[in-house]
DSSP file (Angstrom, degrees, kcal/mol; ACC not computed):
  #  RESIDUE AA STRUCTURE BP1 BP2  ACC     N-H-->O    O-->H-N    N-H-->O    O-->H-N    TCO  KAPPA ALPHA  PHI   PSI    X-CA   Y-CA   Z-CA
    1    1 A X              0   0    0      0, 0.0     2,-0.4     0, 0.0   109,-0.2   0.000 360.0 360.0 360.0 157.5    1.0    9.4  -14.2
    2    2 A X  E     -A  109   0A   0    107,-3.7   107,-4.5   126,-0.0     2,-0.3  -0.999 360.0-174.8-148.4 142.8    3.5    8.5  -11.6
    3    3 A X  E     -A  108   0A   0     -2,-0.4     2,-0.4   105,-0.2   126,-0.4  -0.795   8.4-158.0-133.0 179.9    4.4    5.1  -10.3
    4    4 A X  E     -A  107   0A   0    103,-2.2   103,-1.0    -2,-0.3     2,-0.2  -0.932  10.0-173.0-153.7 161.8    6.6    3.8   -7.6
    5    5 A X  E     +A  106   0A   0    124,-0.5   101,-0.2    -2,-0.4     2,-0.2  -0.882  13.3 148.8-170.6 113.5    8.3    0.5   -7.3
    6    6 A X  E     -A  105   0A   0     99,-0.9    99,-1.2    -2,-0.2     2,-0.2  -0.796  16.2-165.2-147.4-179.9   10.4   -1.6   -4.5
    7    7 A X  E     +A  104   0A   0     97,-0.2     2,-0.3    -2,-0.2    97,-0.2  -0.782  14.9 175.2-175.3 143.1   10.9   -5.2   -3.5
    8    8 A X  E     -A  103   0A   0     95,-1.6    95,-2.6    -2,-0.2     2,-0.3  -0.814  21.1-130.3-127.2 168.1   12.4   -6.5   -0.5
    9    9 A X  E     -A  102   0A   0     -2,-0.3     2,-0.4    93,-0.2    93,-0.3  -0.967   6.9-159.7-133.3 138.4   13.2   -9.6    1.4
   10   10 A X  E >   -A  101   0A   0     91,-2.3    91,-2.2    -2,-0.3     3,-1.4  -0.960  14.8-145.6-112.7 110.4   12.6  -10.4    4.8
   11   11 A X  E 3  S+A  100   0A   0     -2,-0.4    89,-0.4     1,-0.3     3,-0.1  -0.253  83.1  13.0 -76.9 123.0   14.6  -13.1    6.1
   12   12 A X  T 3  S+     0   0    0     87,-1.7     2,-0.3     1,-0.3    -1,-0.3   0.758 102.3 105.7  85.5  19.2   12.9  -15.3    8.7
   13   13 A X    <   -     0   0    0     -3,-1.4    -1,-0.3    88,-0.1    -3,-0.1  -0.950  60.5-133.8-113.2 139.8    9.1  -14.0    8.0
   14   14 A X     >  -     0   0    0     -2,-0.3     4,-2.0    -3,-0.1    87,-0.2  -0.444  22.9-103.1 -82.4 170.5    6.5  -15.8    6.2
   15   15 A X  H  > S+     0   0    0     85,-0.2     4,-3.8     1,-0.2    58,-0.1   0.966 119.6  51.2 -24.2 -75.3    4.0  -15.0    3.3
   16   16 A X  H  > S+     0   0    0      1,-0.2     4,-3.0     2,-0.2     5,-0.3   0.896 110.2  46.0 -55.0 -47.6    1.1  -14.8    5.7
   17   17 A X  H  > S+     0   0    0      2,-0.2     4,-2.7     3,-0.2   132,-1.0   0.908 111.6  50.8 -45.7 -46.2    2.9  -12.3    8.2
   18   18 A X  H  X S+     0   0    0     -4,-2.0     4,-1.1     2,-0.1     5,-0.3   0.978 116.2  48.7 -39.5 -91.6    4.1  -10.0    5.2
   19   19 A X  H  X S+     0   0    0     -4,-3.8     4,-1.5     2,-0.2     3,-0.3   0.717 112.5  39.9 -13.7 -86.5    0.1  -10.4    4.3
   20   20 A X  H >X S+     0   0    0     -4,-3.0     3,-1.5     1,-0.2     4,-0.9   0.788 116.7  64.3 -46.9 -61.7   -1.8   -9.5    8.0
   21   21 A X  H >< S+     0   0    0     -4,-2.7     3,-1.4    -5,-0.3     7,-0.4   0.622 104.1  34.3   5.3 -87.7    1.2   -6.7    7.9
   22   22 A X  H 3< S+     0   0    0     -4,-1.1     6,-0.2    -3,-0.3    -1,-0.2   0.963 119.3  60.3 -43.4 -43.9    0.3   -4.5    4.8
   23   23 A X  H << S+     0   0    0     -3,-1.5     2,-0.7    -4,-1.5    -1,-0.2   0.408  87.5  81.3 -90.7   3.8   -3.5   -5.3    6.0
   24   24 A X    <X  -     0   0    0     -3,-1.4     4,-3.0    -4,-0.9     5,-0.2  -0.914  65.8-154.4-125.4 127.1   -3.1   -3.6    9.7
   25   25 A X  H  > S+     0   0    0     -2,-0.7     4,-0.8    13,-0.2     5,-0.3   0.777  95.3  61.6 -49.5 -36.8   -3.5    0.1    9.6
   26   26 A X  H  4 S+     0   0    0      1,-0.2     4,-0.3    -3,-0.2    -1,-0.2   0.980 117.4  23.8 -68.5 -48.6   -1.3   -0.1   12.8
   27   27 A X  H  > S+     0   0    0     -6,-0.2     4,-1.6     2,-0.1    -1,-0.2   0.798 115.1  59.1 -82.5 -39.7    1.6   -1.6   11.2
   28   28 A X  H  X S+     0   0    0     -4,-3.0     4,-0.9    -7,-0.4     3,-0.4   0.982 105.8  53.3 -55.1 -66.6    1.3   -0.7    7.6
   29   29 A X  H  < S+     0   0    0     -4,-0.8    -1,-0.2    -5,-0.2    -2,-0.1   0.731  92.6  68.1 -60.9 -12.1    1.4    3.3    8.5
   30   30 A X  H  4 S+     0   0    0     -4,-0.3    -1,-0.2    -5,-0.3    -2,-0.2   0.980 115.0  35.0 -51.3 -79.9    4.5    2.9   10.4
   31   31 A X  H  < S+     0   0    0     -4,-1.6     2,-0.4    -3,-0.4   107,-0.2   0.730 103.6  59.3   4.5 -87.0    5.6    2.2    6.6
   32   32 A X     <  -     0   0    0     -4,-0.9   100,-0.1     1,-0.1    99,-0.0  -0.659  54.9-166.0-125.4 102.3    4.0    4.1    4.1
   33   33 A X  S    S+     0   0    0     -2,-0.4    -1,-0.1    98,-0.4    99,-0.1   0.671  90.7  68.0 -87.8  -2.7    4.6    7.9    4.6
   34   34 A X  S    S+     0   0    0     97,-0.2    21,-2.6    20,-0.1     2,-0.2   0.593  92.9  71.1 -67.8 -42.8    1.8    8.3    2.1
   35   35 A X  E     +H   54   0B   0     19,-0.2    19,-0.2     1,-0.1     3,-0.1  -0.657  43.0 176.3-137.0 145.9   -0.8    6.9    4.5
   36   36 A X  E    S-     0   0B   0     17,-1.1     2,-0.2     1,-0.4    18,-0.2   0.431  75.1 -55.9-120.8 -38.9   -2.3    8.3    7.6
   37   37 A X  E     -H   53   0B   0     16,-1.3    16,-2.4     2,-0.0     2,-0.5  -0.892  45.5-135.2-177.3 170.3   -4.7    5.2    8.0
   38   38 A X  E     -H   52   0B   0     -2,-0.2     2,-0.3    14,-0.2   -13,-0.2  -0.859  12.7-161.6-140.4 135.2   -7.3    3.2    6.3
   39   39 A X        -     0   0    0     12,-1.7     2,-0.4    -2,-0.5    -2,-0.0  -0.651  19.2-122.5 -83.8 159.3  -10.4    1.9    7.4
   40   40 A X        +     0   0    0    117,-0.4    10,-0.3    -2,-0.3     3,-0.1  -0.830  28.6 168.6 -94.1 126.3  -12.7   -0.9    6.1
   41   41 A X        +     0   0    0      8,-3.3     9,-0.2    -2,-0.4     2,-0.2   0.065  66.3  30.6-119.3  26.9  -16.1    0.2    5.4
   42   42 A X  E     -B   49   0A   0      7,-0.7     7,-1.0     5,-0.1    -1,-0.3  -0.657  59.5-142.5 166.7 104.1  -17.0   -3.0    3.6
   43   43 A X  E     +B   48   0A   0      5,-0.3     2,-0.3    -2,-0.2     5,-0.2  -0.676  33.5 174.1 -85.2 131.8  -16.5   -6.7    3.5
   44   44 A X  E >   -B   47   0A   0      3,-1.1     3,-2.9    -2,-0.3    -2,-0.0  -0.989  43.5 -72.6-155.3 150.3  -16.4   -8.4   -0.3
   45   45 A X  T 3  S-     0   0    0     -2,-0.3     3,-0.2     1,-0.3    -1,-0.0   0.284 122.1  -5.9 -39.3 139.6  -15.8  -11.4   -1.8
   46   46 A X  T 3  S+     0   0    0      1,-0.2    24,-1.9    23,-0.1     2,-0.5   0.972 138.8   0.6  50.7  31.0  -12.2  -12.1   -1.8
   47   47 A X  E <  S-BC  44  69A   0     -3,-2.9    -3,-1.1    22,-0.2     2,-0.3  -0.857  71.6 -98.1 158.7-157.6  -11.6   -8.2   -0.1
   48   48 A X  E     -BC  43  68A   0     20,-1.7    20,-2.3    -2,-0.5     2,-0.3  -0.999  18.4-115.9-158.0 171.2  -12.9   -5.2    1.0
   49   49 A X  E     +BC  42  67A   0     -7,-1.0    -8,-3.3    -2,-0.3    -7,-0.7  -0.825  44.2 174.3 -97.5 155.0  -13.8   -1.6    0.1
   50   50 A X        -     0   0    0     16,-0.7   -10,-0.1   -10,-0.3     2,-0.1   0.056  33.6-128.6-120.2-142.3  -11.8    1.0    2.3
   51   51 A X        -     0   0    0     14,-0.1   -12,-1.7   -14,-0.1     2,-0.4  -0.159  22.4-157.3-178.2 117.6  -11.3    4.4    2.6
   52   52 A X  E     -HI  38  64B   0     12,-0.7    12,-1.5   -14,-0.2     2,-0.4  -0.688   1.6-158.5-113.8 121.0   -7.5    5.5    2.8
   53   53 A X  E     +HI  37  63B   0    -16,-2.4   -16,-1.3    -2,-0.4   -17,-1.1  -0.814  29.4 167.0 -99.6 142.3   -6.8    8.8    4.4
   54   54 A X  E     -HI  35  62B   0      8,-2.4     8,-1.6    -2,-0.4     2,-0.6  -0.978  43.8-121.5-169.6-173.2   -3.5    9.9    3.1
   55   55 A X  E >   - I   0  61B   0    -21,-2.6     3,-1.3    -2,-0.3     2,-0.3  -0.694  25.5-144.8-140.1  92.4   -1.3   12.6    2.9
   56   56 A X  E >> S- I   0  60B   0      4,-2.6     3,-1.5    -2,-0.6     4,-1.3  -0.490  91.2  -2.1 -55.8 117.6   -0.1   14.0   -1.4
   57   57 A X  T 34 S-     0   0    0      1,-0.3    -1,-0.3    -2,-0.3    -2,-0.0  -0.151 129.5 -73.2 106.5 -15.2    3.6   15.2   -1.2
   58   58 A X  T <4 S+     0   0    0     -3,-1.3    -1,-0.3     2,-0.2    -2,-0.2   0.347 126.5  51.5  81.1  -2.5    3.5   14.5    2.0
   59   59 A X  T <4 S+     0   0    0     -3,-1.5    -2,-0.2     1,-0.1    -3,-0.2   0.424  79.7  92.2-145.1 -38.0    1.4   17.4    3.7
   60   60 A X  E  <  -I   56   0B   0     -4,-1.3    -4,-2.6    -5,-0.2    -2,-0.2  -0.440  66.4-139.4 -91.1 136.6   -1.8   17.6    1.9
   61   61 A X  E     +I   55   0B   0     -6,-0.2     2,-0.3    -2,-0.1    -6,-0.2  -0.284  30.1 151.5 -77.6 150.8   -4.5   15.6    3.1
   62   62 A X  E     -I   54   0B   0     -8,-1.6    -8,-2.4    -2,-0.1     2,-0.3  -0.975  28.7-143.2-167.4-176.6   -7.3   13.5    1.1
   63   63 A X  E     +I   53   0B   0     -2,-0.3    21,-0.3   -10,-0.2   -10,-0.3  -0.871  22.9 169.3-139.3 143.3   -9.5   10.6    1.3
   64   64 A X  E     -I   52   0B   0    -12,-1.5   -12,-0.7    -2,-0.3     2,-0.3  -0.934  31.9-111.3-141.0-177.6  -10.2    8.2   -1.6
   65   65 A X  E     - D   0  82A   0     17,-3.9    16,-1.9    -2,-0.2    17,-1.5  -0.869  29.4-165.1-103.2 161.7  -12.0    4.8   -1.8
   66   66 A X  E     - D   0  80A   0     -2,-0.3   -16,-0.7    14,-0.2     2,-0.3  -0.697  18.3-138.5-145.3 171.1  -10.2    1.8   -2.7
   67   67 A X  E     -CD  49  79A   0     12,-0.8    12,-3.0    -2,-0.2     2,-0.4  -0.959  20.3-155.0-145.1 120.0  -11.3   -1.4   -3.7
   68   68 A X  E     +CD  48  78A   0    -20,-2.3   -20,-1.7    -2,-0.3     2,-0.3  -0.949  20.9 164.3-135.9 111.5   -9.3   -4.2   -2.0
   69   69 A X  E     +CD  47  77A   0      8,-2.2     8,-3.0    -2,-0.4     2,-0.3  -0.988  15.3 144.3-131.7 133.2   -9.0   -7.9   -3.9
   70   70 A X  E     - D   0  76A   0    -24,-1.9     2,-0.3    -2,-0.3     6,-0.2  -0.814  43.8-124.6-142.1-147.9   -6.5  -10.4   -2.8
   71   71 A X  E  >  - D   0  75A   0      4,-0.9     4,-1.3    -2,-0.3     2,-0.1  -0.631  59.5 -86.3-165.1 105.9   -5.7  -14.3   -2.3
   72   72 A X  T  4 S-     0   0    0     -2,-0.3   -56,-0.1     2,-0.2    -2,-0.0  -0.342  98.0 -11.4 -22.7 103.6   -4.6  -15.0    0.8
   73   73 A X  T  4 S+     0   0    0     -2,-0.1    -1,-0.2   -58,-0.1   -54,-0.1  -0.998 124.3  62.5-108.9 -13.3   -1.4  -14.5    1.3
   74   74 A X  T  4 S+     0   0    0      1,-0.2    20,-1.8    -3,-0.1     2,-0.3   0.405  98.0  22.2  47.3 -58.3   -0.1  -14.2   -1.8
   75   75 A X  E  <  -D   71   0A   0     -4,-1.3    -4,-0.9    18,-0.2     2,-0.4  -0.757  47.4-165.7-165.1  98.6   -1.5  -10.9   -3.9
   76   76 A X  E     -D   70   0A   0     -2,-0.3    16,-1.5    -6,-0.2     2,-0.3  -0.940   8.9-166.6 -81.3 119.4   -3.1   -7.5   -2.9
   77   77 A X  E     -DE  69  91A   0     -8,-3.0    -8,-2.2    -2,-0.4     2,-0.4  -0.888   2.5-171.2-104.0 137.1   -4.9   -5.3   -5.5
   78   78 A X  E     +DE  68  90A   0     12,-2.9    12,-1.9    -2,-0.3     2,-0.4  -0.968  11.3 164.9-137.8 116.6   -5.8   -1.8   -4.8
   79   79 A X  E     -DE  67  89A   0    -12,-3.0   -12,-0.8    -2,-0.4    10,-0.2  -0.997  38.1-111.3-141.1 150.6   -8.1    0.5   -7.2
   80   80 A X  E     +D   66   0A   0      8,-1.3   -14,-0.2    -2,-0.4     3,-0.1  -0.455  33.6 168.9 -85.6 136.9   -9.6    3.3   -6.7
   81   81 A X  E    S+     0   0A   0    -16,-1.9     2,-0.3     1,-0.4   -15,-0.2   0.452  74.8  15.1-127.8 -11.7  -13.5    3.4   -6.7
   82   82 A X  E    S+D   65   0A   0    -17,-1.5   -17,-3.9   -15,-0.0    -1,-0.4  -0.927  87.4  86.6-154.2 132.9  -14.2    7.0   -5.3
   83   83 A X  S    S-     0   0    0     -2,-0.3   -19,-0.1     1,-0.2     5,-0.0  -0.913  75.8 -76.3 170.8-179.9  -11.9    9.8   -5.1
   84   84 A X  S    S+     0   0    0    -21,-0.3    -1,-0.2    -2,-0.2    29,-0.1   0.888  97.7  82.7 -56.5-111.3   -9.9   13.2   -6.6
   85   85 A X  S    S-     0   0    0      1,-0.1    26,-0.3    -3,-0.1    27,-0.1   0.554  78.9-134.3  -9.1 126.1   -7.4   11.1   -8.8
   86   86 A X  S    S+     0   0    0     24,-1.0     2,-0.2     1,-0.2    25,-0.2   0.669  87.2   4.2 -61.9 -13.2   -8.2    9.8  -12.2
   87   87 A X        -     0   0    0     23,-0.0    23,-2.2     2,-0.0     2,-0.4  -0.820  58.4-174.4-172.8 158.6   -6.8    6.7  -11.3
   88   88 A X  E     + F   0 109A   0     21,-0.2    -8,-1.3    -2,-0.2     2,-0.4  -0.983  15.1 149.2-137.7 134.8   -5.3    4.9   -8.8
   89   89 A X  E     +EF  79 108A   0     19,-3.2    19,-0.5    -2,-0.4     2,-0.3  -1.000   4.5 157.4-143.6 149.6   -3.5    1.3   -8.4
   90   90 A X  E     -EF  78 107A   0    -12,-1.9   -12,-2.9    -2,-0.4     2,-0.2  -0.961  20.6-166.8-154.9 155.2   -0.9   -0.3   -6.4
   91   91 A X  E     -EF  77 106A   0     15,-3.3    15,-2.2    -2,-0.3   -14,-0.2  -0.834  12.5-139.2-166.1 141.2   -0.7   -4.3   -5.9
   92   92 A X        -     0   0    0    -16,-1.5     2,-0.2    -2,-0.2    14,-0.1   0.126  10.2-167.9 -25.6 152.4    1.3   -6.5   -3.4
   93   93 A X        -     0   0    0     11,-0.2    11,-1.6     9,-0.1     2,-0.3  -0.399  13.3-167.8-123.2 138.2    2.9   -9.8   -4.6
   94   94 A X  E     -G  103   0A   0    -20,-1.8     2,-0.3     9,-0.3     9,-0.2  -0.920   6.5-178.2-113.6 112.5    4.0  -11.8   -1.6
   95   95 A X  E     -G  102   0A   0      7,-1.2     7,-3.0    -2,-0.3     2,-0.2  -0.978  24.5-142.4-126.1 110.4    6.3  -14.9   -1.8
   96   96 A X  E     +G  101   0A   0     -2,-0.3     5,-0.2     5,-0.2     2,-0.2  -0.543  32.5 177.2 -71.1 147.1    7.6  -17.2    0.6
   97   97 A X        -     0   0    0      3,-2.7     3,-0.2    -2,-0.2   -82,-0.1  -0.604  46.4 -75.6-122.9 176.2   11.3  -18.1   -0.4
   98   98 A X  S    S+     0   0    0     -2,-0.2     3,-0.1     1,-0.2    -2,-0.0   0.840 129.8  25.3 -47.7 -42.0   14.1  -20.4    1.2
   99   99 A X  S    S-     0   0    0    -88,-0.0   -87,-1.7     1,-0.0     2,-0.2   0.511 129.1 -43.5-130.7  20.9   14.7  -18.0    3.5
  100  100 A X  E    S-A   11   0A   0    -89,-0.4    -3,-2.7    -3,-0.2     2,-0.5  -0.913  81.1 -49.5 172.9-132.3   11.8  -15.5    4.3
  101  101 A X  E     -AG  10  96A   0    -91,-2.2   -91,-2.3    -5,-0.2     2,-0.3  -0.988  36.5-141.1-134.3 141.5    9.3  -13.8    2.2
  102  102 A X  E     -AG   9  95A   0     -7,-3.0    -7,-1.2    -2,-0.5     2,-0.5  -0.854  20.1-164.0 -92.9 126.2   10.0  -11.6   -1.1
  103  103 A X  E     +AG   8  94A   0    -95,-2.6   -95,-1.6    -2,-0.3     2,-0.3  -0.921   9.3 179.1-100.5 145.9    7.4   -8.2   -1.3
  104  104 A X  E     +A    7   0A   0    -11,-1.6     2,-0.5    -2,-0.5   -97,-0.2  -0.966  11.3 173.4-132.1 128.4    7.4   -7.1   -4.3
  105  105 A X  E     -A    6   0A   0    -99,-1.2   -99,-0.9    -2,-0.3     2,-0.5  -0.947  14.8-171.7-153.9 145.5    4.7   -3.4   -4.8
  106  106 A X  E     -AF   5  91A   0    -15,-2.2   -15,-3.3    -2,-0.5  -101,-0.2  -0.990   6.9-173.7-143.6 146.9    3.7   -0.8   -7.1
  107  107 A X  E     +AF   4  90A   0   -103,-1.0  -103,-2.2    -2,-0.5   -17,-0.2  -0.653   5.9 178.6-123.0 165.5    1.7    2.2   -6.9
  108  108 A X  E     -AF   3  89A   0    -19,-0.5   -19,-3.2  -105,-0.2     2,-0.3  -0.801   7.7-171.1-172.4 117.1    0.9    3.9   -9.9
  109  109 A X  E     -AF   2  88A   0   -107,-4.5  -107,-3.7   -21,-0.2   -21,-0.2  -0.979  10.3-162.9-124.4 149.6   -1.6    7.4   -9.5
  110  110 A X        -     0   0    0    -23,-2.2   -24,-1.0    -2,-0.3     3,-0.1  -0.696   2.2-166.3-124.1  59.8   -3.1    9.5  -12.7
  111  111 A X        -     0   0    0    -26,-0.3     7,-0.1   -25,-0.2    -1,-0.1   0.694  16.4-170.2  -7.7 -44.0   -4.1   12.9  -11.1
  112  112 A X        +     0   0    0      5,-0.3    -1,-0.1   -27,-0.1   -27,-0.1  -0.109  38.2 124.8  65.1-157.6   -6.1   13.4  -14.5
  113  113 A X  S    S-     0   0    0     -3,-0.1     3,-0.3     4,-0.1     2,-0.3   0.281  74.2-108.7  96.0 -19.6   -7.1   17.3  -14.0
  114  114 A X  S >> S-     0   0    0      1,-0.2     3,-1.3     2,-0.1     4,-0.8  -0.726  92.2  -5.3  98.1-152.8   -5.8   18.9  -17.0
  115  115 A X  H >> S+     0   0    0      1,-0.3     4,-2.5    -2,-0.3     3,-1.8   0.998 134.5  61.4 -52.4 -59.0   -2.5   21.2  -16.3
  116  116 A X  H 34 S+     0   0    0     -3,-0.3    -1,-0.3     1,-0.3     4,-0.1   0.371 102.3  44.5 -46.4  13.3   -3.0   20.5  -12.6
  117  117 A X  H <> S+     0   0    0     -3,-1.3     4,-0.7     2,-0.1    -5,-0.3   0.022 113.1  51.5 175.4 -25.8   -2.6   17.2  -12.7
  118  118 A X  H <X S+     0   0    0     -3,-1.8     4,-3.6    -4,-0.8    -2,-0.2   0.749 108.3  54.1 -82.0 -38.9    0.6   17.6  -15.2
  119  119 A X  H  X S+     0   0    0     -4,-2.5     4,-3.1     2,-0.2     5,-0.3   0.975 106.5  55.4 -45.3 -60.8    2.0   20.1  -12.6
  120  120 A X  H  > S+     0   0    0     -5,-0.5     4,-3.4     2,-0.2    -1,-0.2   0.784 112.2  39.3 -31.5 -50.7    1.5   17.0  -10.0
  121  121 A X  H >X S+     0   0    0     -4,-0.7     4,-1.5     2,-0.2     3,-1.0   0.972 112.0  55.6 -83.6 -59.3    3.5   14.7  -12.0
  122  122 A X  H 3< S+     0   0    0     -4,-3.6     4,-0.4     1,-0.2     3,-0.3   0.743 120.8  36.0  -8.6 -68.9    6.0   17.5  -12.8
  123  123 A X  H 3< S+     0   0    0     -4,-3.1     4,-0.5     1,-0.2    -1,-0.2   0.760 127.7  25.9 -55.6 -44.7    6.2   17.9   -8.7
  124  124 A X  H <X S+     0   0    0     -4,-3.4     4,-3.9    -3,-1.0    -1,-0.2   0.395  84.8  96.7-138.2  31.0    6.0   14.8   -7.3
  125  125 A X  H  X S+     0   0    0     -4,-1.5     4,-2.2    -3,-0.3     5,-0.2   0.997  95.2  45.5 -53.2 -62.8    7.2   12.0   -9.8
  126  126 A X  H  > S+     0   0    0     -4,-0.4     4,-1.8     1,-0.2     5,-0.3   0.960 118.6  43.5 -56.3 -49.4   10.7   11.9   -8.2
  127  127 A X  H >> S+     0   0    0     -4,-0.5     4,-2.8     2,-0.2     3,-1.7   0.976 108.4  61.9 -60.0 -47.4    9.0   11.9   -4.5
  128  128 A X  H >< S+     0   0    0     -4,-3.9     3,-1.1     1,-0.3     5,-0.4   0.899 106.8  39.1 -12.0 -96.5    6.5    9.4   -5.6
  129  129 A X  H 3< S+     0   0    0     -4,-2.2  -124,-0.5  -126,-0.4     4,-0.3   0.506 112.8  55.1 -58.7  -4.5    8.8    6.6   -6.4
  130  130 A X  H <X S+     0   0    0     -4,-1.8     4,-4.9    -3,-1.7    -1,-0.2   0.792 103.8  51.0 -88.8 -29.1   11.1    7.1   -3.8
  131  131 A X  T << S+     0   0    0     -4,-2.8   -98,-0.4    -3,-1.1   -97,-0.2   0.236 111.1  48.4 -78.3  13.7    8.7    6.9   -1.0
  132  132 A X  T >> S+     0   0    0     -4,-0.4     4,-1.5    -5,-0.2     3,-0.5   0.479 110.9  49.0-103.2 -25.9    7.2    3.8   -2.2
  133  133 A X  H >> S+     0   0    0     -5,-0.4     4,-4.0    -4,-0.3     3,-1.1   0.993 119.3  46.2 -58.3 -40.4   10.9    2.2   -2.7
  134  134 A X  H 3X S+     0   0    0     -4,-4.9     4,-1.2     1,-0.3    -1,-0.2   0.799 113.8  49.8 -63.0  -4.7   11.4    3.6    1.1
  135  135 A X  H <4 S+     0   0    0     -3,-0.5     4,-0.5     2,-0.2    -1,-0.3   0.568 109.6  41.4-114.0  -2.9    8.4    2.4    2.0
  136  136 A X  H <X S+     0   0    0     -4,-1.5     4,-1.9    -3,-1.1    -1,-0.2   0.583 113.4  55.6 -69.7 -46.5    8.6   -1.1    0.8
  137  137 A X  H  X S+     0   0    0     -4,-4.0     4,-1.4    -5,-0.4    -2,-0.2   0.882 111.0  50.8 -65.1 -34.6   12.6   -1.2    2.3
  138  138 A X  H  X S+     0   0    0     -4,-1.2     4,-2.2    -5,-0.3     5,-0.5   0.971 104.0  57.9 -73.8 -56.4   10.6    0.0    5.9
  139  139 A X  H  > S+     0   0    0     -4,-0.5     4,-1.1     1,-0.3     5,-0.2   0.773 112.0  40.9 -26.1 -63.3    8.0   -3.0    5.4
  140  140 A X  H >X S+     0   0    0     -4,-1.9     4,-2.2     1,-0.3     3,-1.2   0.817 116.6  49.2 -55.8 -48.5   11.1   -5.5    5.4
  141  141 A X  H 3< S+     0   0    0     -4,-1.4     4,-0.4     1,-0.3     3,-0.4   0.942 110.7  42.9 -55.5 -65.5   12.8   -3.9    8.0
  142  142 A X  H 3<>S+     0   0    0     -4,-2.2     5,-1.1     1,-0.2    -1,-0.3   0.620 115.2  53.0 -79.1   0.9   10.3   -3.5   10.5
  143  143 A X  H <<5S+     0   0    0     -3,-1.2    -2,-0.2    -4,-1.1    -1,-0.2   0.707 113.9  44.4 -97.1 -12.3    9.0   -7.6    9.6
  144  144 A X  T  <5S+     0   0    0     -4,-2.2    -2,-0.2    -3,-0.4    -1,-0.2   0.376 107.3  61.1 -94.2  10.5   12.8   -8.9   10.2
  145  145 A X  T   5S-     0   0    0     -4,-0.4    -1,-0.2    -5,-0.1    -3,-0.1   0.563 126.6-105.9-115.2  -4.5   13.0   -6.6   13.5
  146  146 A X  T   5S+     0   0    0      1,-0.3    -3,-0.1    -5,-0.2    -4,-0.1   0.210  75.7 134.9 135.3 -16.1   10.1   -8.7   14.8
  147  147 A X      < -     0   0    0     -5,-1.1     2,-0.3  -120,-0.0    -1,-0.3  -0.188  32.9-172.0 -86.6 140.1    6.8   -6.4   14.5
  148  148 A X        -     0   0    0   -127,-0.0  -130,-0.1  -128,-0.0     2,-0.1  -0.929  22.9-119.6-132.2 159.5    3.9   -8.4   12.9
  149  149 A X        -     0   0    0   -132,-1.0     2,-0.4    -2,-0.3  -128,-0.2  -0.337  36.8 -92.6 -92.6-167.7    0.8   -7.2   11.9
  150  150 A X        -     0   0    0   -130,-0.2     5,-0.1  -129,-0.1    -1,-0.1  -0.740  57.4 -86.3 -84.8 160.5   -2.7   -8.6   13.6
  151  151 A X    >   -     0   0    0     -2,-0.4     3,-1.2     1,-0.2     4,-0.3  -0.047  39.3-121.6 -42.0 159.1   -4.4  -11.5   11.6
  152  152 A X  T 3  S+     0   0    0      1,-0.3    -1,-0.2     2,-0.2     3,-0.1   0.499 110.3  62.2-100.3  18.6   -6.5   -9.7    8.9
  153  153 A X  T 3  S+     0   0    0      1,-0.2    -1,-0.3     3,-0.0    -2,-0.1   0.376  95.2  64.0-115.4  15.1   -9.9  -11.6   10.5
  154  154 A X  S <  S+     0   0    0     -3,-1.2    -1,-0.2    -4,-0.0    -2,-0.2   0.750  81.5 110.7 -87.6 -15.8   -9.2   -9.8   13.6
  155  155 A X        -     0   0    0     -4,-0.3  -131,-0.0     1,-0.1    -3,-0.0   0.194  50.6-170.9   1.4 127.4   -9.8   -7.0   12.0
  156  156 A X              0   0    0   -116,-0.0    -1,-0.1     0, 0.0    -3,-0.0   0.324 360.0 360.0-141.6  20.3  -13.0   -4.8   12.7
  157  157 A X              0   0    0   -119,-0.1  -117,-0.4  -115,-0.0    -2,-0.1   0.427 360.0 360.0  76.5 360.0  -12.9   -2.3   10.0
């Protein structure tokens, strides 16, 4: 397994901005060098199912399905419901503070596969956790330089 891990703060942004943020493909992939886009194929209580196009090491493409729970604005959970990987999770928590909002996220994939899938973590532990720290430090960056995402009920999958 390989995980990744950041937390930022963004001074003069709320919860809810942080929130529609992660939750617009427009904004999010700006981010996330992992991610090429996701769409919503599915509205559920309290979330959605998705399907996240995305890009392993950084050049190979895949698809998976994801399973999307939160509370508004607060806490995104992401698991995998269809896909190559033997598991997949990352989750959000989102805090307003004195003086913006604290992100705090982790991803955490289990390739499963047998020696391919040890080769994987061999390969791409170190990149792993560094593109989610960079990619958590971008989040902050690009919500204190003013870019917001849309509200997530404008949304249209």
């Amino acid at each position: 397994m390989v995980r990744g891990e950041g937390v930022t703060v963004a001074r003069g942004v709320s919860a809810l901005e942080a929130f529609d943020f992660v939750l617009d493909p427009a904004q999010y992939t700006k981010a996330d060098t992992k991610m090429v886009w996701v769409t919503k194929l599915a509205d559920i209580p309290n979330g959605m199912l998705a399907r996240e196009d995305g890009k392993f090491l950084g050049r190979f493409r895949g698809s998976v399905i994801t399973r999307y729970q939160w509370d508004r604005p607060t806490h995104i959970d992401v698991t995998l419901e269809h896909g190559v990987p033997r598991h997949l999770h990352a989750w959000f928590e989102i805090e307003d503070t004195s003086d913006g909002v604290r992100i705090g996220h982790v991803e955490e994939l289990d390739l499963g596969h047998g020696i391919l899938g040890a080769l994987h973590d061999m390969v791409a532990r170190r990149w792993f956790a560094e593109s989610v720290r960079k990619e958590v430090a971008e989040i902050g960056r690009l919500l204190e330089d003013g870019q917001r995402g849309r509200p997530f009920t404008d949304h249209n999958g």
